[in-house]
C-alpha positions in Angstrom: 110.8 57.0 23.0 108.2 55.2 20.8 109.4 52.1 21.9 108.7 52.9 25.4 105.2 53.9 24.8 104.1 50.1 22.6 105.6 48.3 26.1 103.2 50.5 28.8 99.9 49.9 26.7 99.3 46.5 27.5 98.9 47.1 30.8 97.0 50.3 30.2 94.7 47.6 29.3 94.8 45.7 31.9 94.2 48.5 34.1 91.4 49.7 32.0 89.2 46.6 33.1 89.7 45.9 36.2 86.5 44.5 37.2 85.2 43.1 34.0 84.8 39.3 33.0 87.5 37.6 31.4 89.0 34.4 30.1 92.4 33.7 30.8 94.2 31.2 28.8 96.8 28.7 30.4 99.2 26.5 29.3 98.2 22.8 29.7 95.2 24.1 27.0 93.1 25.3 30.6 91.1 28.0 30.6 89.9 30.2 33.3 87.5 32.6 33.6 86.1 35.0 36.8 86.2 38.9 37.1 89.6 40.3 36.4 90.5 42.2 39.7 94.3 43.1 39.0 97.9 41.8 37.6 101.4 42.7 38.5 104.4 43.6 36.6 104.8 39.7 35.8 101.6 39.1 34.5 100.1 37.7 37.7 96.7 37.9 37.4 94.0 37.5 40.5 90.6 36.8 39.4 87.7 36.2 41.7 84.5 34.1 41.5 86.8 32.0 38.8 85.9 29.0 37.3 87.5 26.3 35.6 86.0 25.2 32.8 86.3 22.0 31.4 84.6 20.6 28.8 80.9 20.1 29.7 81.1 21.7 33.6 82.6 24.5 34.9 84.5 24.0 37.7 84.3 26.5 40.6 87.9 28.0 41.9 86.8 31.2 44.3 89.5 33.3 44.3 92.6 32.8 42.0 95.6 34.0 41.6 97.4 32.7 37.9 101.3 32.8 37.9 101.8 34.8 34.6 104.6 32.6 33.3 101.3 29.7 32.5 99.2 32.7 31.4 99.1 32.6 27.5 96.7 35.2 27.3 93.7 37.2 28.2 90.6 37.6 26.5 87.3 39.9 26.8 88.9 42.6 27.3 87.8 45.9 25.8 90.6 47.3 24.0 89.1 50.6 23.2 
């Protein structure tokens, strides 16, 4: 039973802040970052307004959708 609880709460997270600002890490060292608007079971995440950003610029993406197996994780979150 307790391990069942550990695997639901990082998407009580996730659900949590919908609709906040976050940084997604990617492999390839790429980082995104756009307001968090939802995730699937597979860590899919959809951001929109994202941006790329790359060392001096940021580059503008609209709406995004990250495949989660290139998502190595998720920052700004509140975890409260």
């Amino acid at each position: 039973m307790k391990k069942m609880i550990q695997s639901r709460r990082p998407f009580e997270v996730l659900s949590r802040n919908i609709g906040s600002s976050v940084t997604v890490r990617l492999k390839g060292s790429k980082n995104i970052v756009g307001t968090f608007l939802g995730y699937d079971p597979h860590w899919n995440i959809s951001l929109a307004q994202a941006q790329e950003l790359r060392e001096d610029e940021k580059v503008p993406l609209g709406k995004v959708i990250l495949r989660g197996n290139n998502v190595l994780y998720v920052a700004g979150l509140d975890l409260g």
